[in-house]
TORKOL-4160 file (C-alpha; in steps of 0.2 Angstrom, whole numbers, padded with zeros to 4 digits, m for minus):
317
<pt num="1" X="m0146" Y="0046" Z="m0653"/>
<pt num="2" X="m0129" Y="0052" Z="m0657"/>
<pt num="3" X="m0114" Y="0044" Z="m0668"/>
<pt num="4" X="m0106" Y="0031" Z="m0661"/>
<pt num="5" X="m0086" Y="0029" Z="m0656"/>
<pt num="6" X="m0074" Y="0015" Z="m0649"/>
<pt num="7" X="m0082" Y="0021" Z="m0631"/>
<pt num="8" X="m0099" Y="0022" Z="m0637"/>
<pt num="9" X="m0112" Y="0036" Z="m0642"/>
<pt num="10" X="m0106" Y="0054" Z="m0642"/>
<pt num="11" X="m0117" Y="0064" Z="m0636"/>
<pt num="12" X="m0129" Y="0075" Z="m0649"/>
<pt num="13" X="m0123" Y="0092" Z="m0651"/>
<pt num="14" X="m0137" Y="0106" Z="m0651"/>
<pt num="15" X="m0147" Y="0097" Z="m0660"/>
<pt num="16" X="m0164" Y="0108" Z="m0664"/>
<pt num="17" X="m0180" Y="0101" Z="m0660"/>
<pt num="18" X="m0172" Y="0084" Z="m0655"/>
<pt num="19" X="m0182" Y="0080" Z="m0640"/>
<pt num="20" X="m0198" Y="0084" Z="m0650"/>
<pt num="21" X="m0193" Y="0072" Z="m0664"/>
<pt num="22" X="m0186" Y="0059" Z="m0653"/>
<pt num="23" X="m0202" Y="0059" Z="m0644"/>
<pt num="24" X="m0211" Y="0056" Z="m0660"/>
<pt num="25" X="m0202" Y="0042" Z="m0663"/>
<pt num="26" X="m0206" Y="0035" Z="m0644"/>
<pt num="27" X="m0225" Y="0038" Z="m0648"/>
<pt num="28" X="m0224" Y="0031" Z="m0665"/>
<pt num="29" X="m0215" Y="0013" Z="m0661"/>
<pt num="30" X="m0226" Y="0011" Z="m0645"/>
<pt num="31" X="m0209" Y="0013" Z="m0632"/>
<pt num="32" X="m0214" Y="0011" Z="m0614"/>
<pt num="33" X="m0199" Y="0010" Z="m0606"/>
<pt num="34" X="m0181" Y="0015" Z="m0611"/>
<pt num="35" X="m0164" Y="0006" Z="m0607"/>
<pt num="36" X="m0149" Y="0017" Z="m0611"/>
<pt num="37" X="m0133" Y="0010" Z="m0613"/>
<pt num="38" X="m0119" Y="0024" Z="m0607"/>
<pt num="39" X="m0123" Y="0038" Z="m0595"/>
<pt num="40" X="m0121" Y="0051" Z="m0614"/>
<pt num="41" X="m0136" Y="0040" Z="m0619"/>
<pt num="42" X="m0146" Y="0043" Z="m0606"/>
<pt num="43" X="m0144" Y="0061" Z="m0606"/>
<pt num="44" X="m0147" Y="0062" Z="m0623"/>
<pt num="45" X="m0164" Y="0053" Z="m0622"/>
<pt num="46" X="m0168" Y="0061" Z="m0605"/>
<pt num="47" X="m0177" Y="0077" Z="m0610"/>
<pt num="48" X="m0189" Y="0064" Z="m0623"/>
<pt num="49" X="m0192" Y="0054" Z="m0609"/>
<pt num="50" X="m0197" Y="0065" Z="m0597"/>
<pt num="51" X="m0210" Y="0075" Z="m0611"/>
<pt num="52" X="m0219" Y="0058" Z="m0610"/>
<pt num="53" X="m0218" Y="0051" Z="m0593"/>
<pt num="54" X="m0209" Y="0035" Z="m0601"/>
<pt num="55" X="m0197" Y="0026" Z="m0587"/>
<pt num="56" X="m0178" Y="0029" Z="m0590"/>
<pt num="57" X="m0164" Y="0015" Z="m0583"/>
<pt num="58" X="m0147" Y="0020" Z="m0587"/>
<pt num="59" X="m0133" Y="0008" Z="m0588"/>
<pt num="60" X="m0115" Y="0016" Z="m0585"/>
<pt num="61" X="m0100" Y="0006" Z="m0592"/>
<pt num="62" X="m0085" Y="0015" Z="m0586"/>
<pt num="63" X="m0078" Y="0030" Z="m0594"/>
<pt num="64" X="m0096" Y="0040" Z="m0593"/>
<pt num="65" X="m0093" Y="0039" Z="m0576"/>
<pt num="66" X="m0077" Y="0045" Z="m0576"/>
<pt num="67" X="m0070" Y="0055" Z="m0588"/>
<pt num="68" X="m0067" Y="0074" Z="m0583"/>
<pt num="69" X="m0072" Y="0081" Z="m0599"/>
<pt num="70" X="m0089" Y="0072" Z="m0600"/>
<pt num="71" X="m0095" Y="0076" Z="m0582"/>
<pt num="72" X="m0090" Y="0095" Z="m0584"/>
<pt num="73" X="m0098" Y="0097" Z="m0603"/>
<pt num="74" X="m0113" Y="0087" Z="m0597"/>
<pt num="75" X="m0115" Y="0091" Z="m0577"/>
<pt num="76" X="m0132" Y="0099" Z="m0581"/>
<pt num="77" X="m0139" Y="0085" Z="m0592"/>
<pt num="78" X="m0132" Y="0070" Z="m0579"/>
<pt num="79" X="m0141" Y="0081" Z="m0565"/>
<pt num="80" X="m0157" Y="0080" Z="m0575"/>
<pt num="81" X="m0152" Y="0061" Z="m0578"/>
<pt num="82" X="m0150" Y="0058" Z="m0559"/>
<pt num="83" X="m0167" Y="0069" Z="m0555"/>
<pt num="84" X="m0179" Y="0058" Z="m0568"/>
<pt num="85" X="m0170" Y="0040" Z="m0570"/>
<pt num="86" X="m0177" Y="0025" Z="m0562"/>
<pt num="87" X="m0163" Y="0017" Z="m0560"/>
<pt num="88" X="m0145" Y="0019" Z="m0564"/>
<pt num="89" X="m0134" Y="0002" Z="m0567"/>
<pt num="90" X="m0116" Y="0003" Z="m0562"/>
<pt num="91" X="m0106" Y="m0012" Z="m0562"/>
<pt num="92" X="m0094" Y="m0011" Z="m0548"/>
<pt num="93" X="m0096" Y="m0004" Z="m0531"/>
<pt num="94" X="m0081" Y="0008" Z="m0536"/>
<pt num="95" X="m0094" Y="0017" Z="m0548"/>
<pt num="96" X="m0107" Y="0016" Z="m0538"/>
<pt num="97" X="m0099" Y="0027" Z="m0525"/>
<pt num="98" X="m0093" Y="0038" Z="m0539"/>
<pt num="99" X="m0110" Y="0043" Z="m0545"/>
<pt num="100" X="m0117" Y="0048" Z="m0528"/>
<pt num="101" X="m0101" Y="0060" Z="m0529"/>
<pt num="102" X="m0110" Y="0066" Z="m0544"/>
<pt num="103" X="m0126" Y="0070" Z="m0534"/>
<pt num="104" X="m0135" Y="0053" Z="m0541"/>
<pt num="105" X="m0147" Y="0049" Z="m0528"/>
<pt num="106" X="m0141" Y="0031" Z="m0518"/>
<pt num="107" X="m0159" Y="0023" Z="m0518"/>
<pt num="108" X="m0160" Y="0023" Z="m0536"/>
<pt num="109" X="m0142" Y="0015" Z="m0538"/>
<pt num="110" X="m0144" Y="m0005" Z="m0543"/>
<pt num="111" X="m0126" Y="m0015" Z="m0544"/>
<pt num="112" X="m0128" Y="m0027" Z="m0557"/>
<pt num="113" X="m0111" Y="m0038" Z="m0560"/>
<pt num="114" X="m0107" Y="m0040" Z="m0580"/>
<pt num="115" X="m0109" Y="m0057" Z="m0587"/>
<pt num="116" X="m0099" Y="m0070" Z="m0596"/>
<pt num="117" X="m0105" Y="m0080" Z="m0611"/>
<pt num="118" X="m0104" Y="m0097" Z="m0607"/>
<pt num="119" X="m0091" Y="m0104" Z="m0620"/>
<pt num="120" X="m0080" Y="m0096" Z="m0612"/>
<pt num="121" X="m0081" Y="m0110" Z="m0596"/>
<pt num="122" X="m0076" Y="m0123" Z="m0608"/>
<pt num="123" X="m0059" Y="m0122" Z="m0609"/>
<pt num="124" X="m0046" Y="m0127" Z="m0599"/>
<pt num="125" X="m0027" Y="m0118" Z="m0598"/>
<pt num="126" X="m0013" Y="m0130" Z="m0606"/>
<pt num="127" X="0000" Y="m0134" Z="m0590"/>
<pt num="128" X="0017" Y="m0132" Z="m0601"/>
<pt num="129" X="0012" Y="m0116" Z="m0608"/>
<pt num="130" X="0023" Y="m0101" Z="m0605"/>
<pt num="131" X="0013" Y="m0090" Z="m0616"/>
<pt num="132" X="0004" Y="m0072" Z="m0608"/>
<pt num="133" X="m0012" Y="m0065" Z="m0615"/>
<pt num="134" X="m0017" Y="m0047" Z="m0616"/>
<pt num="135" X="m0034" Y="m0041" Z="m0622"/>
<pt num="136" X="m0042" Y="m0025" Z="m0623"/>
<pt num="137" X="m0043" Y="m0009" Z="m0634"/>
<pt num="138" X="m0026" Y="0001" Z="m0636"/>
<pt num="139" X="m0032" Y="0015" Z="m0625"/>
<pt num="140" X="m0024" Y="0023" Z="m0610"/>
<pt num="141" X="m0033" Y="0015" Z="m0596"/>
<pt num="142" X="m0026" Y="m0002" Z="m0602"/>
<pt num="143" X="m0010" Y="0004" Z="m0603"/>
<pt num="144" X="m0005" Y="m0009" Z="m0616"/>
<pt num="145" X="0015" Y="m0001" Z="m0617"/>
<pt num="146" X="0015" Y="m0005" Z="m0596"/>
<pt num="147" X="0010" Y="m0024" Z="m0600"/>
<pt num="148" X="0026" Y="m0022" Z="m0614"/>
<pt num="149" X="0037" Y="m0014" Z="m0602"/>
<pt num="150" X="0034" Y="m0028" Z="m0589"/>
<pt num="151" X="0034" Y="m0042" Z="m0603"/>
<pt num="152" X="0051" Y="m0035" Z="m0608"/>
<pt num="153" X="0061" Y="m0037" Z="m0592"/>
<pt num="154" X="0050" Y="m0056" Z="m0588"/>
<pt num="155" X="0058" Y="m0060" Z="m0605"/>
<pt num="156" X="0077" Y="m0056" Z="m0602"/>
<pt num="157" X="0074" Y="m0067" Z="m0586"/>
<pt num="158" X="0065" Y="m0081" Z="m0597"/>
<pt num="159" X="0069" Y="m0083" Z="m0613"/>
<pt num="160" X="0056" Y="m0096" Z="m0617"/>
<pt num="161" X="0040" Y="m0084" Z="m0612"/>
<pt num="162" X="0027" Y="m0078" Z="m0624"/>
<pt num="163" X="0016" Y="m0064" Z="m0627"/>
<pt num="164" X="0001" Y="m0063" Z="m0638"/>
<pt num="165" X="m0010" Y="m0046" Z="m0636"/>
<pt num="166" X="m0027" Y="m0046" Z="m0645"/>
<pt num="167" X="m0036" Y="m0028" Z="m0650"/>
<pt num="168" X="m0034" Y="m0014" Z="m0659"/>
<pt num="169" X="m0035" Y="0005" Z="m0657"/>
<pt num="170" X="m0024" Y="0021" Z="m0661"/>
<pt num="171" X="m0013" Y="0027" Z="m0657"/>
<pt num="172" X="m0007" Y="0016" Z="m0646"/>
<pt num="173" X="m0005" Y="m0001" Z="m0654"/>
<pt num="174" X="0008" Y="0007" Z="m0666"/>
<pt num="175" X="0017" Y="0014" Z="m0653"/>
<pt num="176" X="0017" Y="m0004" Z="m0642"/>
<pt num="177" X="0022" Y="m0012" Z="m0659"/>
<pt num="178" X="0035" Y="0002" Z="m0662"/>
<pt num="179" X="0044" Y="m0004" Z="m0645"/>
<pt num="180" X="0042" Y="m0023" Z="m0650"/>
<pt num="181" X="0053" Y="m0020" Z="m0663"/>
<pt num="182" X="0064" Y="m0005" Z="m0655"/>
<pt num="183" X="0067" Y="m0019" Z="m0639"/>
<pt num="184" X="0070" Y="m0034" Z="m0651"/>
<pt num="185" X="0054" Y="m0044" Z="m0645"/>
<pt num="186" X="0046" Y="m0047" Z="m0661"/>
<pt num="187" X="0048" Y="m0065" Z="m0660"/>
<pt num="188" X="0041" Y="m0064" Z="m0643"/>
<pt num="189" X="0026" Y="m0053" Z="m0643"/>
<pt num="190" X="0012" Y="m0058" Z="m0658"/>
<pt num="191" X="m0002" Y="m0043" Z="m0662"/>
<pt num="192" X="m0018" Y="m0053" Z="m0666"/>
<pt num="193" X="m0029" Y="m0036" Z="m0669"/>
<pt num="194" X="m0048" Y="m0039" Z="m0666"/>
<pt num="195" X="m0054" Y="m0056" Z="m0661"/>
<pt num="196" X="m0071" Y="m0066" Z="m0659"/>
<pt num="197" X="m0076" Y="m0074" Z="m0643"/>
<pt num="198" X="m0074" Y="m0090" Z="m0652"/>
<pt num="199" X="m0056" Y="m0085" Z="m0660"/>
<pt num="200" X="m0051" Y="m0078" Z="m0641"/>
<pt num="201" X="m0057" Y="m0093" Z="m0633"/>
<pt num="202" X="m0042" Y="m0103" Z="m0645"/>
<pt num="203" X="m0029" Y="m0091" Z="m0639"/>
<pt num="204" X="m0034" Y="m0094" Z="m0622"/>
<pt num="205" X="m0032" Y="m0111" Z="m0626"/>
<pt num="206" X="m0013" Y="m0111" Z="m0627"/>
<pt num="207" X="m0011" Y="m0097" Z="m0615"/>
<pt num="208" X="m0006" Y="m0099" Z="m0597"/>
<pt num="209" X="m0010" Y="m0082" Z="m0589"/>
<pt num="210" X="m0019" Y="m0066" Z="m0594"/>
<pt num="211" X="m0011" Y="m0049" Z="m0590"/>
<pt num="212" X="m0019" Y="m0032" Z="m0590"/>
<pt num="213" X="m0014" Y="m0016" Z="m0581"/>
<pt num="214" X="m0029" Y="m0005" Z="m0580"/>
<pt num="215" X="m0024" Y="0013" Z="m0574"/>
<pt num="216" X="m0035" Y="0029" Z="m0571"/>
<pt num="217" X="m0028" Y="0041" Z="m0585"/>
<pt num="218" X="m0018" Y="0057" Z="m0577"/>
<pt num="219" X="m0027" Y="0071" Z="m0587"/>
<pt num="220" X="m0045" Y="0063" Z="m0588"/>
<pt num="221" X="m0047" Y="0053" Z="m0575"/>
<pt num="222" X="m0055" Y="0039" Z="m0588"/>
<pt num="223" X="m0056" Y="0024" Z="m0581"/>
<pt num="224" X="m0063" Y="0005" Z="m0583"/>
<pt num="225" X="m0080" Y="m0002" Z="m0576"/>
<pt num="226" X="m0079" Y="m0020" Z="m0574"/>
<pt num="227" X="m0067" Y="m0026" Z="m0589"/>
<pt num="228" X="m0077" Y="m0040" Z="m0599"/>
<pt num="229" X="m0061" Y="m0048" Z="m0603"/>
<pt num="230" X="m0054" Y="m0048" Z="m0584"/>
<pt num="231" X="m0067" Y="m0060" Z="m0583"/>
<pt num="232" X="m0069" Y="m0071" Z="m0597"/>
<pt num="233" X="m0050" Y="m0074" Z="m0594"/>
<pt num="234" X="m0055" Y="m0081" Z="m0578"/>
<pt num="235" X="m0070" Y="m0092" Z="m0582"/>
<pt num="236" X="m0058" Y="m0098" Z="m0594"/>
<pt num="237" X="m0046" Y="m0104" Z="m0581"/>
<pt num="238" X="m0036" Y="m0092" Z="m0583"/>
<pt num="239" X="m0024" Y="m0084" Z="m0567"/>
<pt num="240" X="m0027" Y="m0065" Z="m0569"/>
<pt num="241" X="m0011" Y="m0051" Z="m0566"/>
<pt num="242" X="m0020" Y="m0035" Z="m0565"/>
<pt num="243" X="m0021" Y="m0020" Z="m0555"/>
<pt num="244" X="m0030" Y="m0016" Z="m0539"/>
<pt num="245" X="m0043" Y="m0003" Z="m0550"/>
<pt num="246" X="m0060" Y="0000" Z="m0549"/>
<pt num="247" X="m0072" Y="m0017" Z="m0555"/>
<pt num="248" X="m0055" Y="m0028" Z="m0557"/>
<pt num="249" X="m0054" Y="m0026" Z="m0539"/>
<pt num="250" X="m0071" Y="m0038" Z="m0536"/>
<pt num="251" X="m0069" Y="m0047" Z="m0552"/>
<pt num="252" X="m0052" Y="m0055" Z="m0548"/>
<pt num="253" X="m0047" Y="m0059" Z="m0530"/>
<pt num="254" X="m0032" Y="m0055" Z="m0525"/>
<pt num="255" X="m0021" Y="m0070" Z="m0521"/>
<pt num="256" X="m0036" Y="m0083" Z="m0524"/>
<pt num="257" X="m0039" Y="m0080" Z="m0542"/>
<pt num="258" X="m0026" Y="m0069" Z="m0548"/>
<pt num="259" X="m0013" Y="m0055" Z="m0543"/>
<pt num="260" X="m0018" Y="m0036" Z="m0542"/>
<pt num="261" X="m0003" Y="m0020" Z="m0540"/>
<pt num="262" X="m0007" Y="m0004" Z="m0537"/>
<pt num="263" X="m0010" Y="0005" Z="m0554"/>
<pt num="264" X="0009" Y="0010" Z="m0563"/>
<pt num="265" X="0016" Y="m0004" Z="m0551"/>
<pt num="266" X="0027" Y="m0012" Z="m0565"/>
<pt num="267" X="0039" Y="m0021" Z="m0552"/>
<pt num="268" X="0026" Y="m0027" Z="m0544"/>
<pt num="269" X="0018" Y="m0034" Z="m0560"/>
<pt num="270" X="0035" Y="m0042" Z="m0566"/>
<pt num="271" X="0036" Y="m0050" Z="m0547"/>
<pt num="272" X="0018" Y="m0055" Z="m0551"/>
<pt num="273" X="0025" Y="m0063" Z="m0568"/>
<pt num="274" X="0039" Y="m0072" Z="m0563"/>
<pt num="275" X="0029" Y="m0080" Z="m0547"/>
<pt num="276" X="0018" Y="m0089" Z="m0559"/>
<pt num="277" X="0030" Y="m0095" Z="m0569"/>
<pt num="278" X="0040" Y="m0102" Z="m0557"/>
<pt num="279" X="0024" Y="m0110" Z="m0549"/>
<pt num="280" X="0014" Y="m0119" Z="m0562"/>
<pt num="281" X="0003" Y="m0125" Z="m0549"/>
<pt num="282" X="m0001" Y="m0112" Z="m0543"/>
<pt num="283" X="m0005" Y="m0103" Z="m0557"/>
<pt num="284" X="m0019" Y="m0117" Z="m0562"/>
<pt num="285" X="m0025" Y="m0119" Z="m0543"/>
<pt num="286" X="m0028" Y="m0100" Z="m0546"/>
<pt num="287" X="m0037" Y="m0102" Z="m0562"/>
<pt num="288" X="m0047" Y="m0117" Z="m0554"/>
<pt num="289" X="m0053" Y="m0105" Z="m0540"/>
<pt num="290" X="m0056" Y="m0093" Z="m0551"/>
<pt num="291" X="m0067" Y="m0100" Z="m0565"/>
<pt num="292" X="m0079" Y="m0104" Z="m0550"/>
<pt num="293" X="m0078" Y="m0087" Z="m0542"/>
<pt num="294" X="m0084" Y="m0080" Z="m0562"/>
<pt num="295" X="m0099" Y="m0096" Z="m0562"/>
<pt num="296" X="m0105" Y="m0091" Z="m0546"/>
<pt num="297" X="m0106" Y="m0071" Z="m0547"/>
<pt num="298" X="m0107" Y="m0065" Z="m0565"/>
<pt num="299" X="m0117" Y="m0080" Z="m0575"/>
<pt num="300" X="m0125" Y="m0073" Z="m0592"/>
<pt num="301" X="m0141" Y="m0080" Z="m0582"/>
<pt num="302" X="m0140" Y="m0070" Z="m0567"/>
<pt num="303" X="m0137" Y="m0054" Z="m0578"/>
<pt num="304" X="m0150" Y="m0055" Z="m0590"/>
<pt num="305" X="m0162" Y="m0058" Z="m0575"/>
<pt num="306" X="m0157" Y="m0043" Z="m0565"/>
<pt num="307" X="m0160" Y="m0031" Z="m0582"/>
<pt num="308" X="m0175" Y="m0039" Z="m0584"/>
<pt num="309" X="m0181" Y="m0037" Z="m0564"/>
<pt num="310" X="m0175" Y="m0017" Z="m0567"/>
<pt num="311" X="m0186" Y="m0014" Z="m0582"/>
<pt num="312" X="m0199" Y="m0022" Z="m0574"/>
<pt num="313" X="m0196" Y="m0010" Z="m0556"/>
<pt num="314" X="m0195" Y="0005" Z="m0569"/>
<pt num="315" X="m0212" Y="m0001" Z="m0578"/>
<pt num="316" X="m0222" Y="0000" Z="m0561"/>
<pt num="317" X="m0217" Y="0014" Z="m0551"/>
């Protein structure tokens, strides 16, 4: 199907004869029905799908929606993805309006929220703690060195505060440790690299609030989906600080579970800072309502039945 990268598959480059073998393989292990993960999946299997009449659902995550550079190398494939799918998964309503930009047809459009493994529901937030959380890749469209900048001025107004960021990915991460140690915060700020859900769910465990400042990038126009770790914060109990981009918009709401800025609204995300921390209590009535808003809309549960109600559409029509 294509290598794969830290965003997921990259799409086959003239591959000869692809289709033809891919379809072979179809035939030969008995496939009736495909679920791509990433919009580049889809359109790489599309052609083999379509040679055998076997039912394609798509499931768009974020950045293969998005991304400038994708939808203009690949316009002609996503057309043939949007003319032959059954159904094509987006995970916010954000997306979903983006793809009928694109020409995908609405009726074959299905909104399925992401959902949260359930250890993550079995934590509950310390009330002392002054220490932030961060997690995500160290891409662009997480802005890592906007959650620093932030972090930085909370810090010279509280001594005390804490932040640990969990993820790798270049080259950022070396450029938000080179500003930890060029603004004096490296006994602040603690880099954890790549985690587990079980070693996450620890640091939630003495963490207070999570923070993450998703932006759509300037030159690409990469953006998020629904970030998984948006809500696994919140089923943890956890207030988010976030910005009012595409999915987060849904997952967290703002002022009930957490506090959204606009996207590059560092100001306002210090404000958001400093309010929690001056209001313990509020911070944990937010992550109270939260964790309930993440049970109720985006069980594991609910998810795995709405893939499984799709295939099942797609296997009849």
């Amino acid at each position: 199907m294509g290598r794969w990268s830290e965003e997921g598959p990259i799409q086959t480059q003239d591959c000869p004869n692809f289709d033809e073998a891919l379809a072979r393989f179809f035939v030969r292990k008995q496939i009736n029905v495909v679920l791509a993960q990433f919009g580049l999946s889809g359109a790489n299997v599309v052609g083999a799908c379509r040679q055998l009449a076997i039912p394609l659902v798509v499931y768009f995550h974020g950045y293969d929606a998005y991304t400038k550079s994708i939808l203009r190398n690949h316009a002609v494939q996503y057309q043939q993805l949007f003319d032959y799918g059954s159904s094509l998964i987006v995970v916010s309503q954000d997306m979903k309006e983006q793809l009928i930009s694109l020409g995908a047809p609405a009726e074959k459009i299905v909104y399925v929220r992401s959902g949260v493994n359930d250890i993550f529901f079995e934590r509950y937030p310390p009330l002392d703690s002054k220490t932030f959380v961060a997690v995500g890749r160290f891409v662009a469209k997480k802005a890592p060195h906007l959650t620093l900048y932030a972090f930085r001025e909370v810090l010279k107004r509280h001594p005390e505060v804490r932040l640990i960021m969990i993820g790798a990915g270049q080259p950022l991460v070396d450029v938000c440790i080179d500003l930890v140690i060029a603004w004096g915060m490296k006994d602040s700020v603690e880099f954890m690299g790549v985690l587990d859900q079980s070693q996450i769910m620890e640091v939630f465990k003495r963490s207070f609030c999570f923070l993450q400042h998703s932006v759509t990038t300037f030159l690409e126009g990469d953006s998020e989906g629904t970030p998984l770790s948006v809500l696994e914060a919140s089923a943890a109990g956890l207030p988010v600080i976030s910005t009012k981009h595409k999915g987060i918009k849904e997952a967290v709401l703002d002022g009930e579970t957490g506090l959204l800025v606009d996207e590059r609204d560092v100001d306002g995300m210090i404000d958001c800072m400093c309010r929690l921390l001056a209001d313990g209590e509020k911070a944990r009535q937010m992550g109270d309502i939260g964790r309930q808003h993440i049970r109720k809309n985006y069980s594991m549960e609910e998810y795995i039945s709405g893939l499984n109600r799709i295939i099942a559409m797609a296997l009849t029509r």
